[in-house]
C-alpha positions in Angstrom: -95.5 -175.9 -28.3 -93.2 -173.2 -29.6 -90.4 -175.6 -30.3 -93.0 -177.5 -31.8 -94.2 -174.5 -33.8 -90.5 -174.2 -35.8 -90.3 -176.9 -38.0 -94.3 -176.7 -38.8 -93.6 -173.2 -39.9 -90.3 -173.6 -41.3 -90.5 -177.0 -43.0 -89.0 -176.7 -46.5 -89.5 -172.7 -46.3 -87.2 -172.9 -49.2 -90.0 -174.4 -51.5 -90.5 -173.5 -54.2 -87.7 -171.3 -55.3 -90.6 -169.6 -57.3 -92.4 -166.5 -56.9 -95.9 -167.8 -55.0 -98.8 -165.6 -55.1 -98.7 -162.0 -53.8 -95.0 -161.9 -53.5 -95.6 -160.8 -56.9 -96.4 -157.6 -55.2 -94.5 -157.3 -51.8 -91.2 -158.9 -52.9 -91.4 -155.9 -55.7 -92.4 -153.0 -53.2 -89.6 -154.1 -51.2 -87.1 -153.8 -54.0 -88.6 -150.2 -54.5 -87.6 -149.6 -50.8 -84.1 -150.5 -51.3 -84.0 -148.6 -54.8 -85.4 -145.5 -53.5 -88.4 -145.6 -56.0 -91.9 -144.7 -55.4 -94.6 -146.9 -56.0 -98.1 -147.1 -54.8 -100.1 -149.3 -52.6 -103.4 -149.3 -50.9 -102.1 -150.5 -47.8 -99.9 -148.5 -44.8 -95.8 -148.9 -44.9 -95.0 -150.7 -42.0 -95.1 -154.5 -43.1 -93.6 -153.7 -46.8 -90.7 -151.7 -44.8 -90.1 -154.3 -42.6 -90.2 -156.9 -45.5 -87.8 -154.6 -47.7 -85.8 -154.5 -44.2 -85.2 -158.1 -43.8 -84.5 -158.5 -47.5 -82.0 -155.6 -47.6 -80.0 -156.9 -44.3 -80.0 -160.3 -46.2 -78.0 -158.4 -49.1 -80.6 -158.0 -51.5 -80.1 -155.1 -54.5 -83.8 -154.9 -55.5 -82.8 -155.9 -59.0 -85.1 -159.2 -59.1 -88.0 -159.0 -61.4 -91.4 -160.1 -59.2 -94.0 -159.3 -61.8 -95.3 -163.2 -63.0 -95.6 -166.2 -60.6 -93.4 -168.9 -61.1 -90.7 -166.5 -61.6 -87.2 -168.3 -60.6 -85.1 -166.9 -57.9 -82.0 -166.2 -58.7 -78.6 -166.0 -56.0 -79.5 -162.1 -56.0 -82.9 -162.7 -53.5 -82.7 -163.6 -50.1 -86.2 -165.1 -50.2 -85.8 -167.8 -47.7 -84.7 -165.3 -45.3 -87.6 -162.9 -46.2 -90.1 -166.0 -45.8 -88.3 -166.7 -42.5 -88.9 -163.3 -41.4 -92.7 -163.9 -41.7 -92.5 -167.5 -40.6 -91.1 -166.4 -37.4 -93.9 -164.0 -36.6 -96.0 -166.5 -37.4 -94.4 -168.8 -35.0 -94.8 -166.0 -31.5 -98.4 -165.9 -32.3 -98.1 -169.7 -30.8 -96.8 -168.5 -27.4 -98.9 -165.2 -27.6 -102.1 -167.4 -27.9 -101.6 -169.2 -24.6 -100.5 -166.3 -22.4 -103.5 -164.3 -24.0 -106.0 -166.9 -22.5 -103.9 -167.5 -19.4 -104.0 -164.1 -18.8 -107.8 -163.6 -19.2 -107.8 -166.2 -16.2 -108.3 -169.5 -17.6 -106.6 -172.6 -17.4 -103.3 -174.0 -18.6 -105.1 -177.0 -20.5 -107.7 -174.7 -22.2 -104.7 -172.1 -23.2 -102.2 -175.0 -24.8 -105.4 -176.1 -26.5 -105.8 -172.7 -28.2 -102.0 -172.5 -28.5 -101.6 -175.8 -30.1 -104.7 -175.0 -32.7 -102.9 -171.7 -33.6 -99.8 -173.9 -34.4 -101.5 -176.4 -36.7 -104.0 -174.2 -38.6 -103.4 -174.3 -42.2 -104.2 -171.6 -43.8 -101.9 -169.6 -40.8 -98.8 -172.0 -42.0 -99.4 -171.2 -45.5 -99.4 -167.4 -44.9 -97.0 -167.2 -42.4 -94.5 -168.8 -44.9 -94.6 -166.3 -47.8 -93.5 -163.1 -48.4 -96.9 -161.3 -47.4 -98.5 -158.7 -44.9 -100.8 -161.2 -43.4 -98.1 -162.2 -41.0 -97.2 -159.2 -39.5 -100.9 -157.6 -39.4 -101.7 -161.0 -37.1 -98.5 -160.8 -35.1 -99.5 -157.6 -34.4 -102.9 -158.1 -33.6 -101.9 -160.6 -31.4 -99.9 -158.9 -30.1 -102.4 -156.5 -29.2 -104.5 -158.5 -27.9 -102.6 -160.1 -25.5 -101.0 -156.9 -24.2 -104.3 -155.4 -23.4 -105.1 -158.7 -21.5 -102.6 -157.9 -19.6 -103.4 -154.6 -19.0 -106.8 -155.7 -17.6 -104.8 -158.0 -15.2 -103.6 -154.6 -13.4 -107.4 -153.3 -13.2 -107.0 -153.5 -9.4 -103.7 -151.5 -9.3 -104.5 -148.6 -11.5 -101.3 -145.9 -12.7 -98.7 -148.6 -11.2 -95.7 -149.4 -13.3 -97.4 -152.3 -14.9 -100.8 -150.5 -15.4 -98.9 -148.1 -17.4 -96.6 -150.5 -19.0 -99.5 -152.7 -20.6 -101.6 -149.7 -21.3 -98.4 -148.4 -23.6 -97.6 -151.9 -24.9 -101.0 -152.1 -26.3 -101.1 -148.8 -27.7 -97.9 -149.3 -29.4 -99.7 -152.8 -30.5 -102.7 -150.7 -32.2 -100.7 -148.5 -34.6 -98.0 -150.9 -35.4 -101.2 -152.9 -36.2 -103.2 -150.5 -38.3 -99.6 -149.3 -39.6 -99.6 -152.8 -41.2 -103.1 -153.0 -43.1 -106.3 -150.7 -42.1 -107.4 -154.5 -41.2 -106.2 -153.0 -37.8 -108.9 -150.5 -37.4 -111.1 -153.4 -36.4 -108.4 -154.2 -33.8 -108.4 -150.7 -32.4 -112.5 -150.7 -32.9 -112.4 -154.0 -30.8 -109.9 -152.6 -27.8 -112.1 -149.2 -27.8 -115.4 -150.8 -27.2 -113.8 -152.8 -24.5 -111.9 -149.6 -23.3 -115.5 -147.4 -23.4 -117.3 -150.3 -21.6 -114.3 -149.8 -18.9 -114.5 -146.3 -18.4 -118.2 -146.3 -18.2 -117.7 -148.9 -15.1 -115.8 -146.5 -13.6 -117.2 -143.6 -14.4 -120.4 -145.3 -12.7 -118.2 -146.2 -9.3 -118.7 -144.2 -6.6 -115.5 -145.3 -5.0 -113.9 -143.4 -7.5 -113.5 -139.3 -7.5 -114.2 -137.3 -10.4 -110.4 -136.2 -10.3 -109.7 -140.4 -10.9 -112.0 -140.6 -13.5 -110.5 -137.7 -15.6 -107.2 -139.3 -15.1 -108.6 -142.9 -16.2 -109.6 -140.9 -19.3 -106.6 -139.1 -20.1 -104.4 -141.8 -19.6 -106.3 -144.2 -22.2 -106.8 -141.6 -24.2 -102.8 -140.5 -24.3 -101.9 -144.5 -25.0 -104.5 -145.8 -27.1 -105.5 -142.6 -29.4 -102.7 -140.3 -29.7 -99.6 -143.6 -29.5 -101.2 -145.5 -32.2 -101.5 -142.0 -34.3 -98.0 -140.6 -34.0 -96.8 -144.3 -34.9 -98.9 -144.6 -37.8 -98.1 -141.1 -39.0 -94.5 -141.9 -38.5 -94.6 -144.8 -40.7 -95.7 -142.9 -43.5 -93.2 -140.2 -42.7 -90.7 -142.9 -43.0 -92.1 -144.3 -46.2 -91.9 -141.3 -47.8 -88.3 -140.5 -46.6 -87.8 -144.2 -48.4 -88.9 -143.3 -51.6 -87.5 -140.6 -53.2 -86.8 -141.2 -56.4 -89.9 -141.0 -59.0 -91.1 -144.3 -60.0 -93.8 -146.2 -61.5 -96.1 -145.1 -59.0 -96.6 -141.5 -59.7 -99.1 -141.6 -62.0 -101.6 -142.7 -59.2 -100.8 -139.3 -57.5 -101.4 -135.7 -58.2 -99.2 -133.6 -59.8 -98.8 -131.4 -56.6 -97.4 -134.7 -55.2 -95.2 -135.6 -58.3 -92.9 -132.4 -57.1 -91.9 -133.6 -54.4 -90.2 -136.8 -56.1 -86.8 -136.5 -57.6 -87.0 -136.6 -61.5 -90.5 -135.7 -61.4 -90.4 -132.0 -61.3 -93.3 -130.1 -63.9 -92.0 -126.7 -65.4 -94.3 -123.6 -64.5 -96.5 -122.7 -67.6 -97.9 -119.7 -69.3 -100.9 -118.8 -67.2 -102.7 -117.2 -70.0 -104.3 -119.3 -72.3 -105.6 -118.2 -76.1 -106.7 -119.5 -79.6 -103.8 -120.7 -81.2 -102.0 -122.0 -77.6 -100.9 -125.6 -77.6 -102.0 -127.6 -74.7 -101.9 -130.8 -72.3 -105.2 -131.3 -70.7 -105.2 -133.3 -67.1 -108.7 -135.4 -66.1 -109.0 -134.5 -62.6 -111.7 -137.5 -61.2 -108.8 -140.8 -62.1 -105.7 -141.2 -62.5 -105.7 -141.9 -65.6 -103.7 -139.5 -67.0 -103.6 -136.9 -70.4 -106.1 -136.6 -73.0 -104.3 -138.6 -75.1 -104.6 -139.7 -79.2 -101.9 -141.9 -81.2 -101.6 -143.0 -84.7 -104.0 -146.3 -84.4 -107.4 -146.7 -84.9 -110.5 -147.9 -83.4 -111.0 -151.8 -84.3 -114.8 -151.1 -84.3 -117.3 -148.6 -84.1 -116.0 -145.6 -86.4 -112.6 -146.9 -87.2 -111.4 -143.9 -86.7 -108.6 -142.6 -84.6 -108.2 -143.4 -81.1 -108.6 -141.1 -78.0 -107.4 -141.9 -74.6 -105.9 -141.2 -71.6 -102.4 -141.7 -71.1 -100.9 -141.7 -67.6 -97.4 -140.2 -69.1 -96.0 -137.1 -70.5 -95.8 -137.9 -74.6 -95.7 -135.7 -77.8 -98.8 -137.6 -78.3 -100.6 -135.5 -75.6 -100.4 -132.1 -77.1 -103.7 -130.2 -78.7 -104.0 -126.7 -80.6 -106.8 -124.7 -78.9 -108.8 -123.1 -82.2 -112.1 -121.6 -82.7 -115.2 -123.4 -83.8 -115.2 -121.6 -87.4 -112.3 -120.4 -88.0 -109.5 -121.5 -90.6 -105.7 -121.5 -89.9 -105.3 -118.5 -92.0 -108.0 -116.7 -89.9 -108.0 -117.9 -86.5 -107.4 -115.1 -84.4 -110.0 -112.3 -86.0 -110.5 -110.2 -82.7 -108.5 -110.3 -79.8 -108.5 -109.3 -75.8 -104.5 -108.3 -76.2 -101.6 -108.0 -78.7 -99.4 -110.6 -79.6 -95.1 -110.5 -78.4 -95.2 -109.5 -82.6 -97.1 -105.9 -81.9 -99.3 -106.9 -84.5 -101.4 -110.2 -84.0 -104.4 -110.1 -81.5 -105.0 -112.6 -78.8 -108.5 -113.5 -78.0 -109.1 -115.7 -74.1 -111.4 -118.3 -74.0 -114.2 -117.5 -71.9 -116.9 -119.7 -70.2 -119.4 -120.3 -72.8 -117.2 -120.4 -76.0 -117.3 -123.3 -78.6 -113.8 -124.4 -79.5 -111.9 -127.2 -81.3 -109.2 -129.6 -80.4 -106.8 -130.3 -83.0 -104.5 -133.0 -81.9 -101.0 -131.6 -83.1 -98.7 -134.7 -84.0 -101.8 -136.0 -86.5 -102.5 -132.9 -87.3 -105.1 -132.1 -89.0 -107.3 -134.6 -86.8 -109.5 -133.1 -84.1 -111.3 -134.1 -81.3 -114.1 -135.5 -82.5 -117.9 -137.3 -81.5 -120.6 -138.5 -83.4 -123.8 -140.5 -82.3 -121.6 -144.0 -81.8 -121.4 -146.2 -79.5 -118.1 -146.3 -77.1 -115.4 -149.3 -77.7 -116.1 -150.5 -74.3 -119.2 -148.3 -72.6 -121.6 -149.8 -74.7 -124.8 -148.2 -73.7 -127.4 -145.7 -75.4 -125.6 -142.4 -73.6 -122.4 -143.2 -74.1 -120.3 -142.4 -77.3 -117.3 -142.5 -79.0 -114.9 -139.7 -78.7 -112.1 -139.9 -81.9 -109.7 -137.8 -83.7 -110.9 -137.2 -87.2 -109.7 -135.4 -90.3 -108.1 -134.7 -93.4 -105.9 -132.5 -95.3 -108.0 -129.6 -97.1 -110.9 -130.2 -94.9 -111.6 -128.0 -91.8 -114.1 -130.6 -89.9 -117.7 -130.2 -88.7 -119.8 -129.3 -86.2 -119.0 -133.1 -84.7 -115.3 -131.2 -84.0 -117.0 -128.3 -81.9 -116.9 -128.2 -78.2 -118.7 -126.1 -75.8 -116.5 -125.2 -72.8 -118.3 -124.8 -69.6 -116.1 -123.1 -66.5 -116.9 -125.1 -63.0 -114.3 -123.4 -60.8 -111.2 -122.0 -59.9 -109.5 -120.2 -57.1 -109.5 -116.7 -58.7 -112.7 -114.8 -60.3 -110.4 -114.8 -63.3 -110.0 -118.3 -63.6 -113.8 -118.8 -63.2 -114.5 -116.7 -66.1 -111.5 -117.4 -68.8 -109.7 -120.9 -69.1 -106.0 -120.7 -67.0 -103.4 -123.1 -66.8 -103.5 -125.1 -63.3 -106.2 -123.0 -62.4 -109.3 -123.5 -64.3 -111.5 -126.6 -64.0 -114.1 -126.9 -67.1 -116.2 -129.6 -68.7 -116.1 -129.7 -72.5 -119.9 -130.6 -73.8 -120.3 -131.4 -77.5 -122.0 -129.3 -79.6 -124.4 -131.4 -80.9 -125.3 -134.3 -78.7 -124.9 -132.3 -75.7 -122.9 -135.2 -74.3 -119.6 -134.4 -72.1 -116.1 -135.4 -72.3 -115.4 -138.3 -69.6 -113.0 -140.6 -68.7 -113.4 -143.5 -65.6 -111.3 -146.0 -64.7 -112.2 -148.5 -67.6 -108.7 -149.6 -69.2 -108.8 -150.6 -73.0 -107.7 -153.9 -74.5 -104.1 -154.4 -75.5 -105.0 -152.6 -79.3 -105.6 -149.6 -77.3 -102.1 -150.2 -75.3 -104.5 -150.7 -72.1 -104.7 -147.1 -71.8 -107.6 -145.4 -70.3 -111.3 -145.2 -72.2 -112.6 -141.5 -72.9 -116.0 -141.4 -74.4 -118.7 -138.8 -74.2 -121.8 -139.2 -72.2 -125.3 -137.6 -71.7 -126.2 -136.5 -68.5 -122.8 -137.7 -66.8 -122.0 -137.0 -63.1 -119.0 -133.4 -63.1 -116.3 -135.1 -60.9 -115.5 -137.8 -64.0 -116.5 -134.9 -66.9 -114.1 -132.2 -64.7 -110.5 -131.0 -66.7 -107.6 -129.2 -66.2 -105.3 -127.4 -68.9 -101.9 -129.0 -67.2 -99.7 -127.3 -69.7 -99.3 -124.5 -72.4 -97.2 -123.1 -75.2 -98.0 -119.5 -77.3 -94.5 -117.6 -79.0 -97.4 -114.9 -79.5 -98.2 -114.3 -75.5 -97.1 -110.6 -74.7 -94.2 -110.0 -72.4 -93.4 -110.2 -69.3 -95.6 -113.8 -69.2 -97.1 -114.8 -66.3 -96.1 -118.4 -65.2 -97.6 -120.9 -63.1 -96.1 -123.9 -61.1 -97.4 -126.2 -58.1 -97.4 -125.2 -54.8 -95.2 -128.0 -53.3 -96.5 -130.0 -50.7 -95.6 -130.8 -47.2 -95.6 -134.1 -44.9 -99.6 -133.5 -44.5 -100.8 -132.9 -47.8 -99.0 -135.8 -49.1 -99.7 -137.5 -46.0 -103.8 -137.2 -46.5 -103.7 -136.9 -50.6 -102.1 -140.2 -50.4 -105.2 -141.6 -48.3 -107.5 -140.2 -50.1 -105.8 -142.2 -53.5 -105.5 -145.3 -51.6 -109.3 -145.2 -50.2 -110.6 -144.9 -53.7 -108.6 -147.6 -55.0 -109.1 -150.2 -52.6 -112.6 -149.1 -52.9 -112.4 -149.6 -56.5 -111.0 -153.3 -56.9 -114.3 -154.7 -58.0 -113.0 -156.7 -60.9 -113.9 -160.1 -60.8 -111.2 -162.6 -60.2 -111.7 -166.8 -60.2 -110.5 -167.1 -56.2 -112.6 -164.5 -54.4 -115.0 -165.4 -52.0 -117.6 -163.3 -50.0 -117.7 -163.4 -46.0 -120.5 -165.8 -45.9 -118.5 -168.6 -47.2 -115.4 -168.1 -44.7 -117.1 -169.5 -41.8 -117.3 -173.3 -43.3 -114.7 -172.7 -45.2 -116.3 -173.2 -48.2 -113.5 -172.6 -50.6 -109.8 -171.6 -50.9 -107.7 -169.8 -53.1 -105.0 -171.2 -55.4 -101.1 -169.9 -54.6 -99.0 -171.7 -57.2 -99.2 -174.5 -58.9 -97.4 -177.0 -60.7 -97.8 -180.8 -62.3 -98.1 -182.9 -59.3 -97.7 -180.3 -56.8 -99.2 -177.0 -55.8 -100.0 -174.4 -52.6 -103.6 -174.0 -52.4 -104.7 -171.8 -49.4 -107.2 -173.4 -47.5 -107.5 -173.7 -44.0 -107.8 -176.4 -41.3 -111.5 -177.2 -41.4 -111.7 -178.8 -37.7 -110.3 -175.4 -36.7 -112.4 -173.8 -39.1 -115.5 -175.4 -38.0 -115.1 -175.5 -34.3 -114.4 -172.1 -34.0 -117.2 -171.2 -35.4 -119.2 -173.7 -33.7 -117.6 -171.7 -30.9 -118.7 -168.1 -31.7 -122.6 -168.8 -32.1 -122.6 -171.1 -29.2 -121.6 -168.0 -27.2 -124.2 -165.6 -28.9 -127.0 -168.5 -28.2 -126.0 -168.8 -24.5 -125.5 -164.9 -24.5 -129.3 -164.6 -26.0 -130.0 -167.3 -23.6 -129.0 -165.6 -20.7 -130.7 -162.2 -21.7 -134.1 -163.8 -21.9 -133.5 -165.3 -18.3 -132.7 -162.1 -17.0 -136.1 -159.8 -18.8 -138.7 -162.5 -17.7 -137.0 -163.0 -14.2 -136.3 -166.8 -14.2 -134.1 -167.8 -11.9 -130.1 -168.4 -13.8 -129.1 -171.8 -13.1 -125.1 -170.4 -13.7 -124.8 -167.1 -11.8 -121.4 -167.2 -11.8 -121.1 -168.4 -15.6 -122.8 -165.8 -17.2 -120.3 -162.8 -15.8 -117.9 -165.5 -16.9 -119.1 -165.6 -20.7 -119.6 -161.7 -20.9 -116.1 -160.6 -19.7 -114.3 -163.2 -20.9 -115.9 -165.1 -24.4 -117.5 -161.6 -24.9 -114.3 -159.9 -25.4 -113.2 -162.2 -28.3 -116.2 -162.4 -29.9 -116.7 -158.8 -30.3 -113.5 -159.0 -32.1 -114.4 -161.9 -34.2 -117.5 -159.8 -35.0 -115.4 -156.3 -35.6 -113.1 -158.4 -37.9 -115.9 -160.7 -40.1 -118.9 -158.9 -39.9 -117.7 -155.4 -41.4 -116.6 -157.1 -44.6 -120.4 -157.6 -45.4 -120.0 -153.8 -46.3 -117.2 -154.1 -48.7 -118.1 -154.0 -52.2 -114.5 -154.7 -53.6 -112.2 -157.9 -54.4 -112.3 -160.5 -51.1 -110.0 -163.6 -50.4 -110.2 -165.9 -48.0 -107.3 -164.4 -46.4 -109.2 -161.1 -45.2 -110.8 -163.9 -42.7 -107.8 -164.3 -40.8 -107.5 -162.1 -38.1 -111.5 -163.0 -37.3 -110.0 -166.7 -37.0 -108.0 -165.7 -34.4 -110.3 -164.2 -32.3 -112.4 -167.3 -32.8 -109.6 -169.9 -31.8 -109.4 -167.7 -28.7 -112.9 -168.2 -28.2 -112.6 -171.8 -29.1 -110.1 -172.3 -26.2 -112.5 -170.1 -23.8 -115.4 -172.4 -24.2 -113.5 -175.3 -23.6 -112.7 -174.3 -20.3 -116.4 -173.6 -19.6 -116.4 -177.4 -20.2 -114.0 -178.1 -18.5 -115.5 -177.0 -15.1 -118.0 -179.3 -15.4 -115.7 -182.1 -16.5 -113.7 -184.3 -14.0 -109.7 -184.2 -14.8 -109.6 -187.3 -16.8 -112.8 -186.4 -19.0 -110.7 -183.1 -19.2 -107.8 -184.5 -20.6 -109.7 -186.9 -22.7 -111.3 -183.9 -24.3 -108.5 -182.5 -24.8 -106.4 -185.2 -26.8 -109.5 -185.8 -28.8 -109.1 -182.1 -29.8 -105.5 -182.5 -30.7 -105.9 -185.4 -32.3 -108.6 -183.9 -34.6 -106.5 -180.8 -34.8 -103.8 -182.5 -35.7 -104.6 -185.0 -38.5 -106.5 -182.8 -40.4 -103.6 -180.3 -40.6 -101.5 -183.8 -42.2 -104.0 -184.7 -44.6 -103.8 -180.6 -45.9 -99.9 -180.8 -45.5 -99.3 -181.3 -49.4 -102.0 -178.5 -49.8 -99.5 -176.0 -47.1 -95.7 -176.9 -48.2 -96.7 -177.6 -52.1 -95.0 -181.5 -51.3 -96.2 -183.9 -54.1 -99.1 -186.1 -53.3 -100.5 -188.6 -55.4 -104.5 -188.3 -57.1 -105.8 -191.0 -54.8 -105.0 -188.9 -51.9 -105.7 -185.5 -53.3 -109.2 -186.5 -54.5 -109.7 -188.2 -51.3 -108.6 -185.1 -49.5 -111.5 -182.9 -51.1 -113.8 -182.6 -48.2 -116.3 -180.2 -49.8 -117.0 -180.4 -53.8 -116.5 -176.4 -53.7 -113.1 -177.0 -52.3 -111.3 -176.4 -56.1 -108.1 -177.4 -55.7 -106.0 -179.4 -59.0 -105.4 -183.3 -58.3 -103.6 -183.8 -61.9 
């Protein structure tokens, strides 16, 4: 079956020389490897290194530009050997899949059935053939799975060479696994609730001494807690000794983290900050950026300038700090110290004052709110926040600004606004609405740059700001400056968490291929890789496999329901050997399949049939378990009857999809006829 496995994974790998779905992404983080240049990503390192690894043994620069499918390789890409990379993962889970249900003690027919059915499931072919994760997160879990099946083979020979080995193996399994996506959490989630179930049976054996017990604990505990951490932590110790260099992905992080990248180093600033001082001013809740204006106006609404925020340092970011009535000529009237000239005073601002924000390069506009809906936040609360003004006039009370003080680290900070130190909210005057940003992007006349608008009653984290930088010829020597504190391995290490949580978290957008978890199951629909006239990759997924499998899975919850209600009302169990059977065995895998599907009910964001995957797995290993429970009441012929009927199935509904897995031209006749389910969505032009 694994010779079989080669050409079903590697058949015309080379097609198409195109850029095909998320290799958009991974075949440009992989050039960002090789190039030193930091980007972000919601998921771990591992799979991306190992993809940038492959690509730069096969010679590649990093030069190619990913960014569009359909994007021509060039001579400068080793794709087909970075596809090959995955495709031969891909492949081992076909040998992994037998010795994992050989290993949990079944028999050789039932584990080349599950073998075979991981060799000819579509939607595996299709990923494993691509430049994606998805390949190494399942060899992984595989992986995993079958080392830990192992490991329970030794459960009569406990702390011998192999008890120790498998127990490693598997630990080393989890964090390369979680290392790859945090998909692997429900691996680790599925090996721990097997693990605790374990422990508890021997904590409950009275052969066992206390002494034995402890060391049971301690020796799981070493292999499959602290392994899978120091290998997961080392990944991302390796990632960032990868990237260096600053790069496109900075803006996601905080400017704490920015130091540590070269070309991304942020002067210390004044820490005094007055009337008159000219300033940046950070939004603290997204990463959106700088409070930001620029010479175009609204296309709606006011018609008036533009405010944003703008991820990048620009001249265009840049306000002078004055008083609410005041004119140029008499802006500083009273003052808390004398100027460098030893003659003009200096005045703080202090929690409670009302300011104005005059935006310096279109000078003399100033930050400005009236009772208008935003350009995208169209709701009764929410208004526009502009730039507005003229030469010869000095604004109105729609220009003032009431700064409130939420924190800082010194009692100073709290009472007086200072550079990198002071976090405030700035409240208009008059509606008694607060400056905001969220992570709303404008359409391209805004540049797609950040909305800022000004809302009633709007939650602090989004309405929170920090005065980033400052500039004053007038501050009194010797000037106190500021700078960041630069960060070691474990604040970047856990401020980059933190960013990736609330992205992923965040992808909500709607997009024309996702799919909740309740369609997966059937396989109700697919999602669309590349296309062309006459030919395309659409992911979809064997849907014998599919269906069996999860045929599979409720059969065993049924029976496992069944055999509970035989046991409470005391009937007598017509299979007292089969139900242990089921429990230990069936039960393993579909806890797994459970761990892996059923969380996703609780995700909120962007889903893709893909994210099923890894519950497939578990449910072809299922699959393959139930057959043998057949099988022992099946004489050897009806046995291998059964079986070819299941390969034959398997194996011509993997043909008909073929055109759907390589992208090999088909003609409409056989693409219509092809279409199994009306929701299946796939182009027969």
């Amino acid at each position: 079956l694994t010779l079989v496995a080669i050409p079903v994974r590697f058949h015309t790998i080379s097609h198409p020389n195109q850029v095909v779905f998320d290799e958009v992404h991974f075949g440009a983080f992989a050039g960002k490897y090789i190039q030193g240049t930091f980007f972000f990503d919601v998921h771990p390192p591992l799979a991306k290194m190992l993809i940038a690894l492959v690509g730069w043994l096969a010679g590649y620069k990093g030069n190619f530009d990913f960014t569009t499918i359909g994007n021509v390789y060039d001579d400068t890409v080793p794709y087909v050997a970075m596809r090959s990379a995955s495709a031969l993962l891909g492949l081992l889970m076909v040998p992994m899949a037998y010795l994992t249900i050989r290993d949990g003690g079944h028999s050789m027919l039932a584990a080349v059935l599950a073998a075979l059915i991981v060799c000819f499931e579509n939607s595996l072919v299709t990923n494993n053939r691509l430049i994606l994760l998805d390949s190494y997160l399942l060899f992984f879990t595989a992986f995993t799975i079958m080392a830990f099946n192992k490991f329970y083979k030794q459960i009569n020979n406990p702390f011998g060479a192999r008890w120790w080995t498998w127990l490693a193996l598997t630990g080393i399994g989890l964090g390369l696994t979680v290392s790859c996506k945090w998909v692997g959490l429900f691996v680790i989630a599925t090996v721990g609730f097997s693990t605790i179930k374990d422990l508890w049976r021997i904590l409950g054996d009275v052969r066992i001494s206390k002494g034995k017990c402890v060391h049971h604990f301690l020796a799981r505990t070493l292999c499959l807690i602290i392994v899978p951490f120091m290998i997961y932590t080392a990944t991302f110790y390796i990632h960032f000794k990868l990237l260096p260099l600053s790069g496109d992905g900075d803006f996601h992080m905080s400017n704490t983290f920015r130091q540590t990248l070269v070309g991304n180093a942020v002067d210390e600033t004044p820490i005094d900050i007055s009337y008159g001082s000219h300033i940046t001013i950070r939004h603290l809740a997204t990463n959106g950026g700088f409070l930001h204006s620029h010479n175009s106006t609204y296309p709606e609404g006011s018609k008036q300038q533009q405010v944003t925020l703008y991820p990048h340092r620009d001249v265009n970011n840049w306000w002078r700090l004055r008083k609410a009535n005041s004119t140029l000529e008499t802006e500083e009237v009273e003052g808390d110290v004398i100027g460098s000239d030893g003659e003009t005073p200096l005045e703080w601002i202090y929690d409670g004052d009302i300011v104005r924000l005059e935006h310096i390069s279109t000078s003399p506009r100033k930050l400005h709110s009236h009772d208008i809906s935003a350009p995208l936040t169209d709701n009764d609360y929410t208004k526009e926040v502009s730039a507005y003004g003229f030469p010869n006039y000095e604004g109105d009370s729609n220009d003032h600004w009431i700064v409130e003080i939420e924190d800082g680290p010194t009692e100073e900070s709290r009472e007086r606004l200072q550079s990198r130190q002071t976090q405030f909210r700035l409240v208009h005057a008059t509606q008694n609405c607060a400056l905001f940003s969220h992570d709303v992007k404008l359409p391209d006349w805004a540049f797609g740059q950040q909305e800022v608008a000004c809302m009633l009653s709007a939650k602090k984290p989004k309405t929170l700001w920090m005065i980033e930088s400052t500039t004053n010829e007038l501050l009194p020597e010797p000037v106190d400056m500021i700078g960041y504190d630069i960060p070691g391995f474990w604040g970047k290490f856990f401020e980059l968490h933190r960013v990736m949580w609330t992205t992923n978290a965040g992808l909500t957008g709607a997009h024309p291929y996702e799919s909740r978890p309740s369609t997966w199951p059937m396989l109700k629909s697919g999602v669309s890789f590349w296309a062309r006239p006459g030919t395309q990759i659409f992911y979809i997924g064997n849907p014998v496999i599919y269906w069996l499998s999860t045929v599979a899975v409720f059969t065993y919850m049924i029976l496992w329901g069944f055999f509970r209600f035989l046991a409470k009302t005391n009937r007598p169990d017509r299979f007292p050997h089969r139900r242990p059977f089921f429990e230990n065995a069936a039960g393993f895998y579909v806890a797994g399949w459970a761990f892996h599907y059923i969380t996703f009910y609780l995700m909120h964001r962007q889903l893709f049939l893909h994210h099923y995957l890894p519950a497939l797995y578990f449910g072809i290993l299922v699959f393959g378990v139930g057959l043998d429970l057949v099988f022992l009441r099946l004489r050897p012929f009806q046995r291998v009857l059964v079986g070819v009927l299941v390969c034959s199935l398997v194996i011509y509904s993997f043909v008909e999809f073929s055109p759907l897995t390589y992208g090999t031209e088909w003609t409409r006749e056989a693409c219509e006829a092809s279409r199994w389910l009306p929701s299946w969505k796939y182009r027969c032009d």
